[in-house]
DRENDO-772294 format. One line per 5 residues: number of its first residue (from 1); for each residue x, y, z of C-alpha. Coordinates in steps of 0.001 Angstrom, whole numbers, plus 500000, padded with zeros to 6 digits. Layout:
N
NUM = X/Y/Z; ... $
END
This chain:
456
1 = 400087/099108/633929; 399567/101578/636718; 402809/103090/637201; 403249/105316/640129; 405504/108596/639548 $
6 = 408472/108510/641676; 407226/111260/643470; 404384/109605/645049; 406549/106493/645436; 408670/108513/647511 $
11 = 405670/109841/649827; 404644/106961/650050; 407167/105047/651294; 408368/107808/653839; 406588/106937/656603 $
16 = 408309/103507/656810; 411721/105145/657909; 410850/106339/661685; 409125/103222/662110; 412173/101223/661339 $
21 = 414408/103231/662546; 412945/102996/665714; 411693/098940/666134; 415753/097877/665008; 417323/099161/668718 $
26 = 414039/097555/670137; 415562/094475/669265; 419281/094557/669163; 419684/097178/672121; 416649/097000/674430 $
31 = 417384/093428/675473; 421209/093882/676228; 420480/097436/677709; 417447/096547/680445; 419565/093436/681078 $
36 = 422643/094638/681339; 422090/098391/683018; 418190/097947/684276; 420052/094445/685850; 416727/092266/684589 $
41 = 417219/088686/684573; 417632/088054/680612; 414767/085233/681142; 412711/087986/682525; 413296/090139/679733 $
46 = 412504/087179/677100; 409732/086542/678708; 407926/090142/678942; 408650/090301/675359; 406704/087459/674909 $
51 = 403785/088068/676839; 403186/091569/674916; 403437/089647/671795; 400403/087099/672753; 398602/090506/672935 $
56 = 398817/090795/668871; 396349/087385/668562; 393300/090263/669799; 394657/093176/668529; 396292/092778/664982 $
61 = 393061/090697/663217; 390703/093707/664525; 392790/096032/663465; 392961/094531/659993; 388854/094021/660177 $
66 = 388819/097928/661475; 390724/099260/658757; 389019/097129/656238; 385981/098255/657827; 386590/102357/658216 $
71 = 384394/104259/656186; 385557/108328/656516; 386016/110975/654046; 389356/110591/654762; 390161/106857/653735 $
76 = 390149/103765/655011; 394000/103415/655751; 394779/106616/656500; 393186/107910/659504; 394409/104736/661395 $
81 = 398445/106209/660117; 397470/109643/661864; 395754/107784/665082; 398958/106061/665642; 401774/108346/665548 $
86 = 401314/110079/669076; 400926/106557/670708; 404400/105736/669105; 406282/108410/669737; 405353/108400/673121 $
91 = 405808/104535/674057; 409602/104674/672017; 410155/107943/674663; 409234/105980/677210; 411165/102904/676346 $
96 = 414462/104175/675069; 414753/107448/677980; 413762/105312/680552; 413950/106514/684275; 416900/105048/686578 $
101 = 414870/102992/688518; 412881/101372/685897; 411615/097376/686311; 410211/094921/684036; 407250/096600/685280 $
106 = 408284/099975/682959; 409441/097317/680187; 406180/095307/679592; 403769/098985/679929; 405837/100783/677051 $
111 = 406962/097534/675355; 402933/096660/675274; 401966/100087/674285; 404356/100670/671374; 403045/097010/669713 $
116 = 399912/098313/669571; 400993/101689/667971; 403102/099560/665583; 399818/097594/664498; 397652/100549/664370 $
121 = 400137/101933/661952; 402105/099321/659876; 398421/096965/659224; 396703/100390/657330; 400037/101317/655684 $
126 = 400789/097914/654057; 397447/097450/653388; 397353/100835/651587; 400590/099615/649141; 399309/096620/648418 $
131 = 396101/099039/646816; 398262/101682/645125; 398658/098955/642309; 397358/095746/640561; 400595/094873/638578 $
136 = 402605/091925/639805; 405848/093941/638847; 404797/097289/640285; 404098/095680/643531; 407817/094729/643392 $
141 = 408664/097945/643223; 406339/099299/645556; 407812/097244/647950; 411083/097226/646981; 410722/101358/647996 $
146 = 409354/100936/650729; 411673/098564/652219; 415214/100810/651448; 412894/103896/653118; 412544/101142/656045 $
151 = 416789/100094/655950; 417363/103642/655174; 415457/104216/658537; 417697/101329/660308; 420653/102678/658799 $
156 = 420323/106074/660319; 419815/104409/663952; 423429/103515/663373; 425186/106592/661570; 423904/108686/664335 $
161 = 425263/107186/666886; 428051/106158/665071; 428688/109963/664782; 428657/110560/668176; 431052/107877/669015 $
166 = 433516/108568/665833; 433333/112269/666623; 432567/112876/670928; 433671/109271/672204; 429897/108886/672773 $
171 = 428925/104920/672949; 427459/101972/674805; 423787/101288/674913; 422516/103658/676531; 423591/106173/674657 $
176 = 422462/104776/671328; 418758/104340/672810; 418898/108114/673628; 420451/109536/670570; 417675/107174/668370 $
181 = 415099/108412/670683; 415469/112021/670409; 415899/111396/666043; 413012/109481/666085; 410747/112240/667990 $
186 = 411440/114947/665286; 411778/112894/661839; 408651/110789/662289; 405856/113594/662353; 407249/114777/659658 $
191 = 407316/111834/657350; 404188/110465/658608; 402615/113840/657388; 404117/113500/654374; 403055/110675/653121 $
196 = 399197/111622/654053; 399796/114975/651949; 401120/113276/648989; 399977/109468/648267; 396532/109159/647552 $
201 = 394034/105955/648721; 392477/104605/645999; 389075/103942/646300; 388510/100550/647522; 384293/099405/647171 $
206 = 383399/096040/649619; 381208/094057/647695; 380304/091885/650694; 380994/091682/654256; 383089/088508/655272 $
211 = 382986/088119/659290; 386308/087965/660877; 386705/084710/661957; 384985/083062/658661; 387510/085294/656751 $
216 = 390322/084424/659245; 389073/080323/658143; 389052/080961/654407; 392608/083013/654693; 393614/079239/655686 $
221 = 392568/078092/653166; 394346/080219/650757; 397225/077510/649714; 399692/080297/648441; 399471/082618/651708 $
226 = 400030/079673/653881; 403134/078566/652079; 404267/082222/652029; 403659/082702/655896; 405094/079909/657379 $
231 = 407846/080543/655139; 408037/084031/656126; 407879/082737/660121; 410215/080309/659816; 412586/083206/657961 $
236 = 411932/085893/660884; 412379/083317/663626; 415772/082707/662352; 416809/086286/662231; 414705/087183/665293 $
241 = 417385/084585/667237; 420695/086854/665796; 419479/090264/666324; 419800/090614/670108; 422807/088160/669930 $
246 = 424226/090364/667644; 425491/092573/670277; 426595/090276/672874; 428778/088214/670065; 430236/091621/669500 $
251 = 431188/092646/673044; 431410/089842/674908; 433248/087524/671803; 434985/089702/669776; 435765/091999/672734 $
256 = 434564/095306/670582; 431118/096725/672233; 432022/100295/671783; 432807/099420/668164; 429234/097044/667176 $
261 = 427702/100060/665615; 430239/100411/662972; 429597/096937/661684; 425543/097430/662427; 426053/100232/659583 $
266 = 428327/098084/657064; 425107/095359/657252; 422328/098198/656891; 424316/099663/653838; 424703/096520/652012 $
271 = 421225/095359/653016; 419930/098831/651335; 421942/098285/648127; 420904/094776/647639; 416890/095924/648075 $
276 = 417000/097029/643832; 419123/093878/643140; 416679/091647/644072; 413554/093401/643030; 415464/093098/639714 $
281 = 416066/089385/640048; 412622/089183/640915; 411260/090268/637328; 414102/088433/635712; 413032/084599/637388 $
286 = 410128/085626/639444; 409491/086569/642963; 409437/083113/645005; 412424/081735/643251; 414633/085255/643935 $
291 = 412721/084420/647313; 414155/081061/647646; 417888/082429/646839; 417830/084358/649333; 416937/082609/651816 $
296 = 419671/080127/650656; 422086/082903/650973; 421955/083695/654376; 421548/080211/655384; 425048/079548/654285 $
301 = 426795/082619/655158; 425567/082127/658906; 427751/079565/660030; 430510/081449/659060; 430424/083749/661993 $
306 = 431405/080669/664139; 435006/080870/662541; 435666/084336/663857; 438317/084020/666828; 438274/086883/670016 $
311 = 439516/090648/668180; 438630/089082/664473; 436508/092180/664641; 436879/093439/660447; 437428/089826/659458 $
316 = 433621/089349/660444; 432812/092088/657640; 432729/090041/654867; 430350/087662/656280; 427907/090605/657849 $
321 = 428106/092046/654205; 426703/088960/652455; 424131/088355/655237; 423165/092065/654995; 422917/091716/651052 $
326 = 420704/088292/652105; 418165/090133/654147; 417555/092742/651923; 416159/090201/650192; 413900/087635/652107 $
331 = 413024/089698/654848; 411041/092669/653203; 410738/093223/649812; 410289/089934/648265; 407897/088528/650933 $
336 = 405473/092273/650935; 405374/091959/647150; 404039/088323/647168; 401519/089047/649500; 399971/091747/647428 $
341 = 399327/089102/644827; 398121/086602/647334; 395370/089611/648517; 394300/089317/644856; 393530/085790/644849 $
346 = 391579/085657/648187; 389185/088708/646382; 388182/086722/643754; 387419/083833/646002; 385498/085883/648699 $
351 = 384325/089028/646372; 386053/091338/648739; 389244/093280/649409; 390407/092031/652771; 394143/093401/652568 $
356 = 394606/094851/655644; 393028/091750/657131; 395759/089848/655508; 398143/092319/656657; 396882/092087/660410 $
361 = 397785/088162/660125; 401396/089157/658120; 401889/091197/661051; 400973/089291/664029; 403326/086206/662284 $
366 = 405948/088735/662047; 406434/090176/666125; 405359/086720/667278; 407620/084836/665193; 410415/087855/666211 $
371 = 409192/087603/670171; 409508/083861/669800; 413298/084372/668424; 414419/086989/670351; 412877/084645/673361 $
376 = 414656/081699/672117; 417947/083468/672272; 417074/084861/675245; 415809/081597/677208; 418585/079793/675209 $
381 = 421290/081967/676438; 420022/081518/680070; 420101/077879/679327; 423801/077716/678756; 424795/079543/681423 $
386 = 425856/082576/679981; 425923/085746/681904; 424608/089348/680300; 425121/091703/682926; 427818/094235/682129 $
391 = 431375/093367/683694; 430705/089342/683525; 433297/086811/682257; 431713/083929/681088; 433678/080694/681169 $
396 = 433780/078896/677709; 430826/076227/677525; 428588/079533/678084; 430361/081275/675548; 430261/078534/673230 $
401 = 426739/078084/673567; 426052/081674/672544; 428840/081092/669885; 426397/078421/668251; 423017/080050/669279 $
406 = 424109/083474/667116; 425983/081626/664032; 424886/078401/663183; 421453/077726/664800; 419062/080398/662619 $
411 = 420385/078556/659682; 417980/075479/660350; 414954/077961/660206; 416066/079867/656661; 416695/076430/655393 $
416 = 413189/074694/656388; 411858/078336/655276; 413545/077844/651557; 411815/074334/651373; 408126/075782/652188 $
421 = 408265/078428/649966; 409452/076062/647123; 406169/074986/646328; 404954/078198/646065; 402621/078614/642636 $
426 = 401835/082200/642031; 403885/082750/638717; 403880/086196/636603; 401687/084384/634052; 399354/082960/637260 $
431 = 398674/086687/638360; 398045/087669/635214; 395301/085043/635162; 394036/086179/638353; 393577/089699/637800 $
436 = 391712/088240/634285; 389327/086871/636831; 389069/090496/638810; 388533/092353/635807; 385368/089958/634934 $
441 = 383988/089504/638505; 384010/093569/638627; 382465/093831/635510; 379677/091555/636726; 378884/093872/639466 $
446 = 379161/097168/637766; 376725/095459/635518; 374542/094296/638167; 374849/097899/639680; 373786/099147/636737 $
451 = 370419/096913/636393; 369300/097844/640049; 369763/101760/639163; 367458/101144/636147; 365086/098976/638227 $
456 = 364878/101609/640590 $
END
């Protein structure tokens, strides 16, 4: 088995920290901060966030045939890592220290900007775990690492600010965008460079040279990676819909604002811990079916949230603990293990390794399924009347229908997302078959290697 030394693990998985610490206030605080201070129409808002996400059908499968594609002395993977680091620190600058007078116009340049950074950087870097190992359990862990760096990355976007309001009476939007912002600018050089010091890129041969959109037509065709996509869509579309409501069910419901960061940390914490639990339930009944509880998990916790009456404020922490312990789960770990061993079965069937490619389409499902929930909420908040802008009182049909669209609505999505993934047939045994198949299809070309040297 190739085990990787904690050390490395650790490198490795560094770089996902920033990244995550920085994309969680794009979604819960951007929307209720440019709405609510900026005074932009929340349908505006939903809808910018769409339109930069219909970017991602150009840019995330060329990135994933680019970095496929990159031949340098330096990798394949991780030149695209370095490339992408100044592009992200500056857009999150931009986005989160906005000027005073800043439009939609500001919003969609910076919001458009940082998804292409993101792709640039997150496509190469998954791509480049999913080579670091061939064992179905290792990948597990692999992942599993990489997603607490990632939570322990969202985690600190809380504590921080929750510092500053414990300690200075420092809260509210605005100033959590700020304090994040600043972080962000001095921890993520220095993780990126990390993790380019210390993990090393294996040395990845093409055998043949699929075209994009014939490989894009036989990824289709890859039973396994469709059931684990639109499983993982339905999944992210679902929480996509309660991360910017989580705020406004906060202030506007529970009547604590000031106070939403405290129980944004209790989630992150319990979503961290849970991250070994189920990569341990994972080798114990395999990955889908730890998948599949999961996603059962949250889907019945949800509805709980609708119970909570106006100042039930630490009555809602046993329900954000158990969706926290949920998401660690189905939204990272689990799913970014599976796909490693979906990668191998597409190489034997196409003779090449096309990861990032398959990471390009992970990640375009991933911010258009979380554009198309944040829009829903958005658009469905808008729909019921209710008002965001700071001061409002909304009247209680509006504040019903946000009531529903935060508690019991994403539950249809993890449900319909347990059911897909169900029939998912990639087993421990089943990988172990496919890498049987690896092993003799790269012995076959070593061995016609060989015969062309002595030819020659």
């Amino acid at each position: 088995m190739n085990k990787l030394n904690r050390r490395t693990l650790f490198y490795y998985s560094l770089t996902d920290m920033p990244v995550m610490m920085s994309l969680f206030p794009v979604l819960v605080f951007i929307p209720r901060y440019y709405s609510s201070d900026l005074a932009i129409p929340l349908a505006v808002v939903g809808t910018v966030t769409l339109i930069v996400r219909i970017m991602d059908v150009v840019t995330d499968p060329l990135m994933g045939y680019l970095s496929d594609h990159t031949n340098s002395r330096f990798g394949r993977r991780k030149p695209w890592v370095a490339l992408s680091t100044p592009i992200l620190m500056l857009s999150i600058y931009q986005l989160f220290l906005p000027p005073d007078d800043a439009g939609w116009g500001h919003l969609m340049l910076w919001s458009a900007l940082l998804s292409i950074g993101t792709t640039m950087m997150l496509i190469p870097y998954y791509a480049w775990g999913a080579e670091l190992s061939p064992d179905y359990n290792e990948r597990s862990r692999i992942a599993g690492a990489r997603a607490m760096a990632g939570v322990v990355g969202s985690l600190t976007a809380q504590l921080v600010p929750a510092g500053a309001l414990f300690f200075f009476a420092i809260g509210g939007s605005e100033s959590v965008l700020t304090i994040v912002g600043v972080t962000m600018l001095v921890i993520m050089p220095l993780c990126v460079m990390t993790t380019l010091a210390g993990t090393p890129e294996p040395a990845v041969q093409l055998s043949t040279r699929v075209p994009l959109l014939p490989g894009l037509k036989l990824m289709w065709q890859n039973q396994p990676f469709r059931l684990l996509i639109v499983s993982f869509m339905l999944g992210h579309v679902g929480l996509a819909i309660t991360t910017p409501l989580y705020l406004f069910f906060v202030a506007d419901w529970l009547n604590e604002g000031e106070r939403v960061i405290y129980m944004l940390s209790c989630f992150y914490i319990t979503n961290l811990a849970s991250i070994p639990v189920w990569v341990w339930l994972a080798g114990r009944i395999g990955k889908h079916r730890a998948y599949i509880g999961a996603f059962t998990l949250i889907a019945l916790a949800h509805p709980f949230y609708l119970l909570l009456d106006p100042g039930d404020f630490w009555f809602m922490l046993p329900i954000t603990m158990v969706t926290g312990f949920a998401a660690g789960g189905f939204s990272q770990s689990l799913p970014n293990a599976m796909k490693a061993d979906v990668i191998d079965l597409d190489h034997v069937r196409s003779g090449e390794n096309r990861a990032a490619l398959f990471f390009s389409a992970w990640s375009f499902a991933q911010k258009l399924m979380g554009s198309v929930g944040s829009s829903i909420a958005l658009f469905g908040l808008a729909i019921v009347g209710f008002d965001g802008t700071a001061g409002s009182n909304n009247p209680d049909g509006p504040m019903s229908g946000m009531r529903f669209l935060f508690s019991t609505f994403p539950s249809i999505f993890f449900i319909t997302g347990a059911l897909v993934v169900w029939r998912y047939p990639i087993t421990e045994a089943k990988h172990a078959e496919i890498r049987a198949d690896l092993a003799k299809m790269h012995s076959a070309q070593a061995a016609t290697s060989g015969d062309k040297l002595q030819t020659s």
